[in-house]
C-alpha positions in Angstrom: 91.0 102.4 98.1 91.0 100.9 94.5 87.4 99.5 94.8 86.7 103.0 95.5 88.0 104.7 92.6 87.0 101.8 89.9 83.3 102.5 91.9 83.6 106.1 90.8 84.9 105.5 87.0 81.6 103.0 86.8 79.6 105.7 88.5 80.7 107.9 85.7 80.4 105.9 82.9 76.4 106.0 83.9 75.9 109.2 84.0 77.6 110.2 80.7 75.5 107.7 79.2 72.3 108.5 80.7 71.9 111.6 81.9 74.4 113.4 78.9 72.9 112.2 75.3 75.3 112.3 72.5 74.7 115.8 71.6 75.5 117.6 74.6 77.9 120.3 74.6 80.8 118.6 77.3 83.1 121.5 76.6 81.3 123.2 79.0 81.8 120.8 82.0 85.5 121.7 81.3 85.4 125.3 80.5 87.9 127.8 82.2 86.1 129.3 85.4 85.9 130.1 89.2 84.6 127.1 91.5 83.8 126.9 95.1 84.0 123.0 96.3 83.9 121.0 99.9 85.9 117.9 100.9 85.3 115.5 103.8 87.1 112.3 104.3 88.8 110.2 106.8 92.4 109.5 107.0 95.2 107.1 108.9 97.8 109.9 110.6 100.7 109.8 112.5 102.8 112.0 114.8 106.5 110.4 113.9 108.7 111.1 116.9 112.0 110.3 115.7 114.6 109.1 117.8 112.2 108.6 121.2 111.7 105.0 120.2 114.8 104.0 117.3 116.0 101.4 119.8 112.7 100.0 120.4 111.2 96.9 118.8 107.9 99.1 117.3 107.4 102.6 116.3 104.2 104.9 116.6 100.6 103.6 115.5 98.6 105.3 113.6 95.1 107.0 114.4 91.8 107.8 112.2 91.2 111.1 111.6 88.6 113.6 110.1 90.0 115.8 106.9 87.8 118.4 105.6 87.8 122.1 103.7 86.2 124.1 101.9 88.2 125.4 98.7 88.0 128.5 96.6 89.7 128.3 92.7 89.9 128.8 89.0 90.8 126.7 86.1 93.0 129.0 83.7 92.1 126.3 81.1 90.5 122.8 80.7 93.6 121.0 82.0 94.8 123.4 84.2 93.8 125.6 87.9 94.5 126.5 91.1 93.0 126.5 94.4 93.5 127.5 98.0 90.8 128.0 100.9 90.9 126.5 104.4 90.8 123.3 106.0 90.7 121.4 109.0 92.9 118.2 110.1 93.8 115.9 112.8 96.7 113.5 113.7 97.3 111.3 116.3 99.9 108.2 117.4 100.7 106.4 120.7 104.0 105.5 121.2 106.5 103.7 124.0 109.3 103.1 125.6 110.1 100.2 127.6 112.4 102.0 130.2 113.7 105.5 130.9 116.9 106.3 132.6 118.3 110.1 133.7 120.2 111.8 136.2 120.4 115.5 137.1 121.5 117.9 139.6 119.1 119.1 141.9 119.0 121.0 145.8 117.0 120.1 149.0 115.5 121.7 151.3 118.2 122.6 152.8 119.6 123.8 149.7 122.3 121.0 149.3 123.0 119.2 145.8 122.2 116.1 144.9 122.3 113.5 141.7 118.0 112.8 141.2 118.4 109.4 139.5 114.9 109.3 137.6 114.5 105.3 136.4 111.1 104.8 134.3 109.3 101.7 132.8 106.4 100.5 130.6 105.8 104.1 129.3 103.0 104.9 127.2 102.3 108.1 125.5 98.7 109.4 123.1 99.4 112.8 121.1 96.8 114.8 119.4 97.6 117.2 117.0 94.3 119.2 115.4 95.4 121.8 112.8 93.7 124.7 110.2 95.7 124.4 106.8 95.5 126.8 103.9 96.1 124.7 100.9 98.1 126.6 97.6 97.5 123.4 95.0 97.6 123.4 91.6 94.3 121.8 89.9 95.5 119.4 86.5 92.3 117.8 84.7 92.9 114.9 82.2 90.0 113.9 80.2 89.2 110.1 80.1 86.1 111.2 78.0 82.4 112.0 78.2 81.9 113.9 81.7 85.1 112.4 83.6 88.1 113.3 84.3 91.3 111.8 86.1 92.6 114.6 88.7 96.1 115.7 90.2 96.3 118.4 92.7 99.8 118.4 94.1 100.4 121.2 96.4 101.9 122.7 100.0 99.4 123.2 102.7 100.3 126.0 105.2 99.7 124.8 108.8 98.6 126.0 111.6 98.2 124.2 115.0 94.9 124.7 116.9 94.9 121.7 119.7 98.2 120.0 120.7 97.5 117.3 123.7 99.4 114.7 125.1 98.9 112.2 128.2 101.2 109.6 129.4 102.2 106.9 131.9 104.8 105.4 133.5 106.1 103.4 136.6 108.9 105.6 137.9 111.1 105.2 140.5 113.3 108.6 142.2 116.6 108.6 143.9 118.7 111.6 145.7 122.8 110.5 145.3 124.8 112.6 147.7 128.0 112.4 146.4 129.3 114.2 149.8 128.1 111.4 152.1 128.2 108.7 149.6 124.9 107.5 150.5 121.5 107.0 148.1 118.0 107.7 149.7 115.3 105.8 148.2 111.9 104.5 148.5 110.9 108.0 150.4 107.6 109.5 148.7 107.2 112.1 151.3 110.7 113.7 150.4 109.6 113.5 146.6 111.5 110.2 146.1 109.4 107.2 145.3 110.0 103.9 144.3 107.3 102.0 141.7 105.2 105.0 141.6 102.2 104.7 138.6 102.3 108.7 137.3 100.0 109.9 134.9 100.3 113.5 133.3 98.1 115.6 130.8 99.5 118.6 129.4 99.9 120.3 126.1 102.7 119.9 123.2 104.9 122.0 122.0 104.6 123.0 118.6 105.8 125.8 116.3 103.4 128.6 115.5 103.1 127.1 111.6 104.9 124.9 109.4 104.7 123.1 106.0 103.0 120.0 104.3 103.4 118.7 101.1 100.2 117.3 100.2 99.1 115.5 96.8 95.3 114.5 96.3 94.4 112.6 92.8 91.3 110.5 91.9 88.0 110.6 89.4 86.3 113.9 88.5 82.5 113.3 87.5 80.6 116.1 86.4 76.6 115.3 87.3 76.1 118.3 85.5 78.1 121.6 84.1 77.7 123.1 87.2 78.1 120.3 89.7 81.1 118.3 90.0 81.6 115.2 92.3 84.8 113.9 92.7 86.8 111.1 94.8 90.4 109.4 95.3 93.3 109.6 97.6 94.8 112.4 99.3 98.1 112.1 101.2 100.0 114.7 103.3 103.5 114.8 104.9 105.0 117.6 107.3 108.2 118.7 105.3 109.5 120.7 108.2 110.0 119.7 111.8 106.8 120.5 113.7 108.1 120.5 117.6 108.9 123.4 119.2 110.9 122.1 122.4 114.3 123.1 122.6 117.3 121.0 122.0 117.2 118.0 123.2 120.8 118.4 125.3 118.4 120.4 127.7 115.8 117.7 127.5 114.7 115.8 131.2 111.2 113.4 131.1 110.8 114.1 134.5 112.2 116.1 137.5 109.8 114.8 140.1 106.9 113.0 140.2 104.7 116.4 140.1 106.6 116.9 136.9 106.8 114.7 134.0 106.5 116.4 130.3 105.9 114.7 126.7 108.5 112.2 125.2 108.4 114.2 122.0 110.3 117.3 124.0 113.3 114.1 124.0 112.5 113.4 120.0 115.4 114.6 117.2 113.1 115.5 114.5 109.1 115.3 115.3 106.9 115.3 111.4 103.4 113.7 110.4 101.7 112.4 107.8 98.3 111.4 106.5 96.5 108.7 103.9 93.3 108.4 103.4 89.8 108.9 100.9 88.3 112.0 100.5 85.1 112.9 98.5 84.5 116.8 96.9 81.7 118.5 96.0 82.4 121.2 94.2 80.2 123.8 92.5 81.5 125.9 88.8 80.1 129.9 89.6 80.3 131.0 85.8 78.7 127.7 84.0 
């Protein structure tokens, strides 16, 4: 990331030298004004699923990603704006858990009760998370001279979720404890209780409707011209609420039978994600 930006301050040493001669009016690459810009980059995410894995010896990996928006603003002053618009963004982890142990009440056929003892190994989970945000940043310029400019935009992205997948697998094995008879019944697939059985299941995460991100981007500003600004650096992004919408996790069962196994992150305390990466902006000054 720091090749990148000292690539940009070199880029924009150049131009100021070449293609702005001494006498140029810069106070008009920096004059108050409305803008419209684009940003595209690509980012390292995560979907943290706190709690699922705590006791395990490694947490979620990360995924690449594809960040981009388009942004709408005006800058009150040379040092000073605001911008909001609408963007697009991704996140994705794999996570696991070396075993899995439950028990709850269920009935028969024959509408008896029994203890389902639900064992589970090698368990692997992907989630993809692919969400609109409407960014509320503030824009702060700081002149390093000529045409460029260090940037801060620190900010809270509002978040919507638009695709929310999962898929997982596991070796599970069932068993029906009556505690009448005293007797366990195992390794019988046809009654919905098998033993060693590979499952595999793709469904859709729970989410809330919308929630928060704090967000900070900050880099080089370079303007190739008053009108046309290209800038670069490092944007980050963090959920500062909890993003799952599954109930408490008191009510919270993997799987009730083999036909039914749901995400690890319904089983998670607090479920948040976050982004780094390198974004580039185009951005384009209306009143210049």
């Amino acid at each position: 990331m720091k090749k990148h930006l000292i690539l940009l301050v070199v880029i924009g040493l150049a131009i100021s030298n070449h293609c702005f001669p001494q006498g140029t009016d810069m106070g008009l690459v920096r004059r108050p004004g409305a803008f419209i810009g684009i940003n595209a980059g690509a980012v390292r995410s995560q979907i943290i699923n706190s709690g699922v894995y705590e006791n395990e010896e490694t947490g979620p990996s990360s995924g690449r990603s594809v960040n981009g928006s388009v942004d709408f603003g005006y800058l009150f002053s040379r040092y000073l704006g605001f911008k909001t618009g609408i963007g697009y963004s991704s996140f994705s982890s794999n996570i696991s858990l070396a075993s899995y142990q439950d028990f709850l009440i269920q009935k028969d056929s024959e509408n008896e009760s029994y203890e389902l003892q639900v064992n589970a190994s090698n368990l692997t989970e992907s989630q993809t998370i692919t969400t609109l945000n409407i960014p509320m940043n503030l824009a702060v310029n700081i002149p390093l001279g000529g045409n460029v400019n260090i940037f801060l935009e620190p900010g809270v992205n509002i978040v919507i979720p638009v695709g929310n997948n999962f898929s997982n697998s596991g070796l599970f094995t069932y068993k029906g404890y009556y505690q009448e008879y005293n007797v366990v019944l195992e390794n019988l697939p046809q009654y919905g209780l098998p033993s060693n059985m590979i499952v595999i299941t793709d469904g859709s995460l729970e989410l809330k409707k919308l929630w928060f991100d704090a967000v900070v981007y900050s880099g080089i500003d370079i303007a190739i011209k008053p009108k046309f600004h290209l800038s670069g650096g490092l944007y980050y992004s963090r959920s500062i609420t909890d993003i799952s919408g599954y109930e408490s996790t008191e009510e919270y069962h993997l799987s009730s039978s083999p036909d039914e196994v749901i995400s690890l992150m319904g089983g998670s305390d607090k479920v948040t994600s976050k982004s780094i990466g390198f974004l580039l902006t185009f951005r384009y000054f209306i009143n210049r």
